[in-house]
C-alpha positions, -999 to +999 in steps of 0.1 A: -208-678+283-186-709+295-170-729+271-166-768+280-136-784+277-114-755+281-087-758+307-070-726+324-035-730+331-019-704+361-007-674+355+031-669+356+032-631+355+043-625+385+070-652+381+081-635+347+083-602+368+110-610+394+139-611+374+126-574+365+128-562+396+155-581+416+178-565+401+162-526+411+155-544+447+192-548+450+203-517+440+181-499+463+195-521+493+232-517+486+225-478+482+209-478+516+242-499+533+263-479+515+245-443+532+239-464+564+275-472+563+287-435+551+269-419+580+282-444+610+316-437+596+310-399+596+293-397+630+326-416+647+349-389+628+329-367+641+327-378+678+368-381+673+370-347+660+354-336+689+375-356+718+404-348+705+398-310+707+385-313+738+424-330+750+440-303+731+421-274+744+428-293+783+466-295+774+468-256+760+456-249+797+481-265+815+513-244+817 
């Protein structure tokens, strides 16, 4: 049954929602830099690591 003269106004749910979830959006994004970061940062220590034994195993060889 339809009522007359009854006006429906928009729904602001999903309006009312985003400060809900901007907050967990966030999070989630600074913990992915922060692992994206961590692992760049480990792989060059690890590349270093690795060059650098590689000069001191060549200068152990030379007498």
């Amino acid at each position: 049954m339809r009522q007359e003269n009854v006006d429906l106004l928009a729904d602001h749910s999903l309006l009312l929602a985003i400060p809900a979830f901007l907050p967990a959006v966030a999070l989630v994004g600074l913990v992915l830099f922060l692992a994206m970061r961590d692992r760049r940062a480990e792989r060059r220590e690890n590349e270093g690591a690795q060059a650098e034994s590689a000069q001191t195993d060549r200068t152990e060889e030379i007498p």
